[in-house]
MILUM-217644 format. One record per residue (C-alpha): residue in one letter; x, y, z. Coordinates in steps of 0.1 Angstrom, whole numbers, plus 5000, padded with zeros to 4 digits. Layout:
residues N
AXYZ
...
This chain:
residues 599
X534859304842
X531059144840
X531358764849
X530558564816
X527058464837
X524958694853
X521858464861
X520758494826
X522358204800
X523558364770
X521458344739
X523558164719
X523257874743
X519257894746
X519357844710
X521157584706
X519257414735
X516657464715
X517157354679
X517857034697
X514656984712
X512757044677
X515256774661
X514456534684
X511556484670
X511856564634
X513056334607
X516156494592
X516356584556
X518156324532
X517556024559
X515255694548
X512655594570
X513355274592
X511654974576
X509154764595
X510154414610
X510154134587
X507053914595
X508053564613
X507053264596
X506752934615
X508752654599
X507452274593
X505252114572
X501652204560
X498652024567
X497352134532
X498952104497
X500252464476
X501552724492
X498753014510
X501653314507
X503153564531
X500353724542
X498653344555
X502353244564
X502853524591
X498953464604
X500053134611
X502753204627
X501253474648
X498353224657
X500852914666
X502553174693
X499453284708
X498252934714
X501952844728
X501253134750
X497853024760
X498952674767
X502052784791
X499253004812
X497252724813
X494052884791
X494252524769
X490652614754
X491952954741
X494852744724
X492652534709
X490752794689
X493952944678
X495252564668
X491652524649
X491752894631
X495052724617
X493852424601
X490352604589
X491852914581
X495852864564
X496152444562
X498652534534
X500952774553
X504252674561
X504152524598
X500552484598
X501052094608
X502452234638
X498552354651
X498151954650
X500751934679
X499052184699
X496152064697
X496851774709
X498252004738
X495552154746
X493551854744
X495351654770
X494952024793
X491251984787
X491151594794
X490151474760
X492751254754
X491451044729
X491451344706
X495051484714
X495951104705
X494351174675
X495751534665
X499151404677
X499751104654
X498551314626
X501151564634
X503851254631
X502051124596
X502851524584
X505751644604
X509051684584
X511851544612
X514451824599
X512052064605
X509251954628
X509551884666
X509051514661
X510451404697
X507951634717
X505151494697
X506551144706
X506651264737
X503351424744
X501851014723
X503450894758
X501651164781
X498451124765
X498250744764
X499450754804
X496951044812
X494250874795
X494750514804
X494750464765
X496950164769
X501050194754
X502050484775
X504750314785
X505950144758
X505750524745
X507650684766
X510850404761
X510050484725
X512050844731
X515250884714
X518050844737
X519351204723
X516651464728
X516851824733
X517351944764
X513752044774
X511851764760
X514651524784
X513251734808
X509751654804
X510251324796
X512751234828
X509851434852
X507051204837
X509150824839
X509650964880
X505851064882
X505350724868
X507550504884
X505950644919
X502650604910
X503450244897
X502649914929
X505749714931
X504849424911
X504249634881
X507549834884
X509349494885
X507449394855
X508349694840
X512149644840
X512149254831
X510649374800
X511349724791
X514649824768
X517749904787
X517050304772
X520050494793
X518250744810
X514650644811
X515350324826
X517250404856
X514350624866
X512650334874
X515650084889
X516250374914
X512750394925
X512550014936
X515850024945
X514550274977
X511350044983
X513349734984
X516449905009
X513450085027
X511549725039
X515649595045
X515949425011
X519649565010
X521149264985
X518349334958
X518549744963
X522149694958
X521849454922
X519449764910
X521750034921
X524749874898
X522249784873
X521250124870
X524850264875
X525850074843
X523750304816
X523450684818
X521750814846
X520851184850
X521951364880
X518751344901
X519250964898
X522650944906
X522051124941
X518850834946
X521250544938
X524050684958
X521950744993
X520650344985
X524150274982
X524950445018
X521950355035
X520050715037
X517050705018
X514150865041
X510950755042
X508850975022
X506051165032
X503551085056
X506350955080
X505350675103
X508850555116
X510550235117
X508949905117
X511549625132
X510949285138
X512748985149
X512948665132
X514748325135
X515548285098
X518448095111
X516947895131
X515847565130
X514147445099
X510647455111
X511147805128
X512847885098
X509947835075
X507548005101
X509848305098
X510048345061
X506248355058
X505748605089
X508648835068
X507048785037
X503448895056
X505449215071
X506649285031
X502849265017
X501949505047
X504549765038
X503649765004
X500249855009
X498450174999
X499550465025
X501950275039
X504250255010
X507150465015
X505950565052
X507750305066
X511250155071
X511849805083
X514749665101
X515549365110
X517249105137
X517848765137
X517648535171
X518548215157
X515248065178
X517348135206
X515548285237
X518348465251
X519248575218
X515848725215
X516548995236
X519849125224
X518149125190
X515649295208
X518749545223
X520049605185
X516649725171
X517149985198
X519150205174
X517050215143
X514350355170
X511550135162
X508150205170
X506649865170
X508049525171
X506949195151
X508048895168
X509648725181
X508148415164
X509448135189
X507548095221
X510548095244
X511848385226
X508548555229
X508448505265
X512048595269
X511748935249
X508449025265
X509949025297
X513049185291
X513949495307
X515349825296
X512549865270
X508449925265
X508449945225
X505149765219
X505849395204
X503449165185
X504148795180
X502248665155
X502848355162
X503448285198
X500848275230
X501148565253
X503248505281
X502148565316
X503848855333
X504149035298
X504449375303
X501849645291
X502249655252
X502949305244
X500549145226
X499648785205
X497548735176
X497548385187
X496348165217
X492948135234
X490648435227
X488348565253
X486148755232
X485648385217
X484048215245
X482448555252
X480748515220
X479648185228
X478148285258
X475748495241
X475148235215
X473748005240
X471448225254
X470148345221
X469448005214
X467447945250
X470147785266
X470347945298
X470847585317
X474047455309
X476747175309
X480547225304
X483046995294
X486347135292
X490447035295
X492247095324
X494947245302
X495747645314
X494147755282
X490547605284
X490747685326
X490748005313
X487947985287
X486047845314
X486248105338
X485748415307
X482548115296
X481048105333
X481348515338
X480248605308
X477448335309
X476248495340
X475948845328
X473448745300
X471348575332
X471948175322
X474147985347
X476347665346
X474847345361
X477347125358
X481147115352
X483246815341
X487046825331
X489446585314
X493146595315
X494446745282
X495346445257
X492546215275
X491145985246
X487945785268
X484946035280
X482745745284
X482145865323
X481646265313
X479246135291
X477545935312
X476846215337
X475946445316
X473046255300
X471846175336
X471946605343
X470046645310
X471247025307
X470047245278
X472947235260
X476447085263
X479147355260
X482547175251
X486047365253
X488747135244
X492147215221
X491947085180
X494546795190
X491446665216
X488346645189
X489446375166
X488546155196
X485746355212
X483546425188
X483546035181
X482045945213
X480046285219
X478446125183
X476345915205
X475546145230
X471646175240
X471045895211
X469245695236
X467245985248
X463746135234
X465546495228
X469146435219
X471546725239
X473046995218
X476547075214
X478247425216
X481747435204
X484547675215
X486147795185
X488747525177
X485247345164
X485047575138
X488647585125
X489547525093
X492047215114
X489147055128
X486747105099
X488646905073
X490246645095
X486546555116
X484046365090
X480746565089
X478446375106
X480446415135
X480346865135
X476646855116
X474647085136
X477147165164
X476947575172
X480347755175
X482248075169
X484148185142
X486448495136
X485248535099
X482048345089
X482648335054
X485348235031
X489048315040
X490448445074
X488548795078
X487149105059
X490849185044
X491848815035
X491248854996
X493049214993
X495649015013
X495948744984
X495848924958
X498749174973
X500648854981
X500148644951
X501149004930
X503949064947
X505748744952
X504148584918
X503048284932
X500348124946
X499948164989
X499347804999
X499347885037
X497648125057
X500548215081
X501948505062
X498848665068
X499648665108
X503048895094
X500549095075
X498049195105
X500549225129
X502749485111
X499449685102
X498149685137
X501549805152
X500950145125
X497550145132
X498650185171
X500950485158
X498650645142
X496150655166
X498250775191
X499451055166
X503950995172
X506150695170
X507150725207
X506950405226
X504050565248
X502450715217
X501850395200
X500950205229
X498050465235
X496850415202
X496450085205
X494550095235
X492250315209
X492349965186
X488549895180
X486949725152
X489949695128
X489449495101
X492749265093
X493348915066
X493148715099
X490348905119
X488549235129
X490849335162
X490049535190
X492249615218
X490849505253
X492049455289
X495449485270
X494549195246
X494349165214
X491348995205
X489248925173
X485249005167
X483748655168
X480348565152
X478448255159
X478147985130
X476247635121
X478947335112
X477647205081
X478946965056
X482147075068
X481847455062
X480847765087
X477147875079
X476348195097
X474048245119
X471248525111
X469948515143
């Protein structure tokens, strides 16, 4: 019996096989041809009046996609032309409005925002709301405006229907949190005193203030925004912001500098009190500055003025890890922290003298200033006084002016030829003066504290007045001081030479960015310069970390050794000999003001 296969397939099969193949490709008799896809035809309103029929009707809406297209790859010059072929082309097709729309796109892509504006508020005058996508022209109104610093952005976007569809809630959410971070604090609160209560839109924003205000340790106002914002609607995304607020673990945001702590007595007693509300509101103004924004948390301890209680406030910033230290404000507490053991974290007070025996990394934006008497050294030899007279308080402070005077009088090649002192509070110089007029030096150099010169300069009036030349005066810088300045009449600080940490009006080179930051934030006028001292010392301790690149203890101390011509509200500091001092430059008294000296 043959097997059914004998490597050959039958022929019946083959044929089969093959009247398959030649069907495959043939159209079989009796069966219609399949009819073409219906052309698509954009809905909406027309720019134009009539109707331009099918044919212009599915050009349209063959343009209106390819410019959609174009605009998602970013090509927003190729949309353009498509959205222009519309209107010249088929104004009177159905949907043709809708080239108005992406137009303004496109425009906004190409930064010509004034036009989009245009093209977009034409779309609204056309659109048909059942129809037409009203809200994402509403929407890209707000973009535009924003973009273009048109002016109403804002008032825009809260102009957004609280329902929206999904993707134009999307947009709109993703531009109120691009907002809301580009927006400076006083602004933001602005914004939600006067802005509707929209339930989505507004949250946005209460969650973003709400992490500035808990990241610089405002925890009670952080806290009224989070339920604020907690009572509308907020999307998800806001809902995780308010909830890490709630427990305390917001990060701070790129750029990471650390944690900034400082300790205040804002329980202490009232004057120490008052001192320590302006040195926190000083620390708030720094952390609110550009680049520092959001870099930086701020903890907080309170000593109650108390100098033991200094140090275990000291001991509790331990645990937020901070990398600098403002404070403490009260002298004993100052001393009593800047001795304590157990720690290095570079300190600042910005109120209290530097202790002696401080530790490396303690510092004082207060006090006697050697740079100053430094300064005035060089002053008097510039003048051509190279023989000189000083009269000076035995007080610690002006013993050491006079030694940093002497040195660096010496190095520019004058000398000293005489030296008289007065015990500190002394009110009668009649016998200094007396001797120095019998010397007849060059010039008299004076270093005295501001509670000596309401008496002094009285009686050094009259010095040399009996003599052909009369003897001039060089003040330390407690002669130039604002104190001394308006409390001494003029014809008593006329002519007198001294030094002065900013020559012209203010404190120093950032003193008017300082006011205006204050004066924004707060809303009211800064009376006092004090909070400045808060300001400068909280951005010299981030200055130190990031010169020294970490927020390490050792880290921040090297960078401040690296501390050289930074320009603060109170000064330009440099870091030297493991001082803090300030840039002095020699002035004129004058009708009670500081005239610099050109040469």
């Amino acid at each position: 019996m043959q097997p059914a296969f004998s490597g050959t397939a039958p022929l019946r099969l083959i044929l089969v096989v093959v009247a398959m193949v030649s069907l495959a490709g043939c159209t079989l008799v009796g069966t219609p041809p399949a009819e073409p896809p219906a052309p698509t035809v954009a809905e909406g309103a027309s720019i134009g009046d009539g109707t331009a029929g099918a044919e212009a009707d599915a050009a349209t809406a063959r343009l209106l996609g390819e410019a959609e297209r174009l605009l998602d790859d970013g090509d927003a010059a190729g949309a353009l032309a498509r959205a222009r072929e519309v209107q010249t082309r088929y104004p009177s097709a159905q949907g043709s409005a809708r080239s108005l729309l992406l137009e303004a796109r496109a425009q906004g892509q190409l930064g010509e925002f004034g036009e989009g504006l245009r093209a977009a508020e034409e779309f609204l005058r056309l659109a048909e709301p059942e129809r037409d996508p009203v809200d994402e022209a509403r929407l890209v109104i707000a973009e535009l405006r924003i973009d273009g610093d048109l002016g109403g952005g804002v008032e825009a976007l809260f102009e957004l229907p609280e329902a929206l569809d999904g993707n134009v809630r999307v947009r709109g959410l993703e531009r109120a949190r691009s907002l809301s971070r580009e927006m400076d604090d006083p602004l933001l609160r602005q914004l939600l005193d006067e802005a509707p209560r929209h339930p989505w839109l507004l949250p946005v924003f209460q969650a973003e203030l709400a992490e500035r205000r808990i990241l610089i340790g405002d925890r009670d106002s952080a806290l009224e925004l989070v339920a604020s914002a907690r009572a509308l609607d907020p999307d998800a995304r806001e809902l995780e912001r308010l909830r890490a607020v709630e427990e305390d673990e917001v990060d701070a945001r790129e750029g990471l500098i650390g944690t900034l702590g400082a300790v205040l007595s804002l329980e202490g007693s009232p004057s120490l009190r008052g001192l320590s509300e302006q040195i926190r509101d000083g620390i708030e103004v720094a952390l609110l500055e550009d680049g520092v924004r959001g870099a930086v948390q701020f903890a907080r301890e309170e000593d109650g003025g108390v100098g033991t209680a200094s140090t275990r406030a000291l001991e509790s910033l331990g645990a937020s890890r901070p990398f600098g230290v403002v404070g403490p404000v009260s002298p004993v507490g100052f001393r009593e922290a800047a001795r304590a053991g157990g720690t290095n974290v570079p300190m600042i007070s910005p109120t209290s003298d530097l202790p002696s025996g401080a530790r490396e990394g303690i510092y004082s934006l207060t006090g006697v200033d050697p740079e100053a008497t430094r300064a005035l050294a060089r002053l008097a030899v510039s003048q051509g006084y190279r023989s000189v007279s000083v009269l000076h308080s035995r007080s610690p402070d002006e013993e050491a002016e006079m030694r940093w005077f002497s040195e660096a009088l010496s190095s520019e090649g004058g000398r000293v030829v005489q030296t008289l002192s007065y015990p500190a509070g002394a009110n009668d110089f009649r016998n200094q003066i007396t001797q120095i007029e019998r010397e007849r030096p060059q010039a008299l150099v004076v270093l005295a504290p501001p509670g000596d010169l309401t008496v002094m300069a009285a009686q050094l009036a009259f010095l040399g007045e009996d003599l052909e030349d009369e003897i001039p005066i060089l003040g330390n810088s407690a002669w130039a001081s604002d104190q001394t300045l308006s409390n001494l009449p003029t014809s008593q600080t006329n002519g007198i030479l001294s030094v002065a940490p900013h020559a012209g009006e203010g404190y120093g080179p950032r003193w008017d960015r300082f006011v205006a930051g204050y004066e924004g934030h707060f809303r009211r006028t800064l009376r006092d310069p004090v909070p400045a001292l808060g300001y400068d010392a909280a951005l010299l301790l981030i200055e130190g970390a990031r010169l020294g690149g970490g927020n390490a203890s050792e880290d921040v101390i090297r960078g401040m050794r690296r501390i050289e011509g930074f320009e603060g509200a109170t000064g330009t500091f440099s870091v030297r000999d493991g001082r803090l001092v300030r840039t002095h430059f020699p002035v004129r008294l004058q009708n009670g003001a500081r005239v610099p000296l050109t040469n």
